[in-house]
Phi, psi and omega in degrees: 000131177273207153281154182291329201250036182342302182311352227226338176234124171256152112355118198261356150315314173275345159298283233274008164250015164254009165335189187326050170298109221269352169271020191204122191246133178243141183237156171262097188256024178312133187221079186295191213216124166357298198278349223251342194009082137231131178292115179285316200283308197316313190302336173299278232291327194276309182220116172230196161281138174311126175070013160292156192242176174271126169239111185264104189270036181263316206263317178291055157245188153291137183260344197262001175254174157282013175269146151303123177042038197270146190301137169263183183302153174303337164291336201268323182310302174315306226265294186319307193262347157311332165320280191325348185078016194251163181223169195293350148285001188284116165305075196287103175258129189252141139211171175219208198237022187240021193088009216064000185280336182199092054191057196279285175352293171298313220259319181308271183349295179301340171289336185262002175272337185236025160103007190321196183199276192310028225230137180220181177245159181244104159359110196064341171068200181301316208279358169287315174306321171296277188315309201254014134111004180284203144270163177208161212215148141245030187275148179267151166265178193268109179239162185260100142016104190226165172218126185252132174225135156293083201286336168213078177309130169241062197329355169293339182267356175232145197238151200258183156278323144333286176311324170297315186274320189309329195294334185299294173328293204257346176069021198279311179238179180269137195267129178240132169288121133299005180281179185256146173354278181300347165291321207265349185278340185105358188263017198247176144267135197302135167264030148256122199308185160041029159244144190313124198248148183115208181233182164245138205315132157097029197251140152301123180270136159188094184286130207287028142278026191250335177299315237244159168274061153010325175239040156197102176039040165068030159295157169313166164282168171263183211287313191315302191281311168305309234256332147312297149352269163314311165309331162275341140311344155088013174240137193251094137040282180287344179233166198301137153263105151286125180257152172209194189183213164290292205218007154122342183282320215232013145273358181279342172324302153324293180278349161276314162346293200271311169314310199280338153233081181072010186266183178190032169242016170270148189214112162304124183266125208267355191266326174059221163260005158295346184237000190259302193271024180244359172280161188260319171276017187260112221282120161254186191215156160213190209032166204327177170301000000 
């Protein structure tokens, strides 16, 4: 079975014949993890795809909370990817050096938290892109002043930390961990200090390298192998989700995954466990489900 949603995913075959489609904008949403002590935006300057620009979700965020890379207001969006040359018409290609999962994912969602339409992922990412032979630049691109209006957001995709303690309480939907086994059991250590190890109560464990083909450039799974996946894992598809992780990223995995072959019942919890597991009051659980 193929995906319901094609359009939602490229090829880097079909990229390296859209080189400078003045209708098509590439952005680089490459992101590491602390612990990970690489610089993404350096790794831009030195090598992306041609005329991709950097979308930095660290910088494109709330500036005003204490949190990472938290979505910002729609005016701080509008202003950022108009920078950016993109307009709410804009053909959007997302990757990173991580297969897209990070924070390629994360950069589709978030367009899609404010109404994009047009947006895709490019399959396997940078490091795909690479093996086979495409070319790359360390040329910055020329982008022109664009004007972006959100014209139709959809606050559905995104769950608050308020909505995560209700859900604890009412069940109404299923909470899925994208973190890996030991994060979420508590035996690993977080790789941001001073947070609290284990999960939130009642949560599906399913790290989101369990999506991606691992030996093979971090591409998605096909639909057939996602749609297993979930099923074996106990989670269904047709009814609401919350997705987390650490800090909001490598839960859009999740919700791109299930968007790519037909669903729209997933919600990013955007705070994740960086904002969950740094509370004193917050009920946590640990090992396995």
């Amino acid at each position: 079975m193929s995906y319901a949603r094609p359009e939602a995913i490229v090829e880097p075959a079909w990229l390296s014949k859209h080189l400078g489609d003045p209708n098509i904008v590439i952005i680089d949403a490459s992101f590491h993890l602390p612990t990970a002590n690489r610089d993404p935006k350096e790794e831009y300057v030195s090598s992306h795809i041609p005329g991709a620009t950097f979308f930095d979700i660290n910088e494109i965020a709330d500036q005003k909370v204490d949190l990472p890379h938290m979505l910002p207001n729609p005016d701080d969006f509008e202003s950022k990817v108009g920078e950016l040359g993109i307009s709410e018409n804009t053909h959007v290609i997302c990757y990173d050096t991580n297969g897209s999962a990070m924070a390629g994912m994360r950069a589709f969602w978030t367009f899609k938290v404010f109404g994009h339409k047009n947006i895709a992922v490019l399959n396997g990412g940078f490091n795909k892109w690479t093996k086979l032979g495409y070319p790359v630049s360390n040329e910055f691109p020329k982008t022109k002043l664009a004007n972006y209006t959100c014209s139709q957001p959809n606050p559905a995709l995104v769950t608050s930390f308020e909505e995560v303690k209700e859900n604890v309480k009412k069940k109404n939907r299923q909470f899925v961990d994208a973190r890996t086994a030991g994060r979420f059991c508590g035996t690993e250590p977080e790789p941001r200090a001073g947070l609290k190890g284990g999960h939130v109560p009642d949560s599906k464990n399913l790290a989101f390298q369990e999506m991606l083909q691992t030996d093979n450039y971090m591409e998605l799974k096909s639909a057939n192998d996602l749609r297993k996946l979930f099923m074996e894992r106990g989670i269904d598809p047709s009814q609401p989700i919350i997705s987390s992780c650490g800090s909001g990223v490598t839960a859009a995995v999740l919700y791109f995954s299930l968007f790519l072959i037909g669903y729209d019942t997933v919600s990013v919890y955007d705070g994740s466990w960086t904002e969950w597991g740094s509370k004193e009051d917050t009920p946590v659980a640990k090992g396995p489900e």
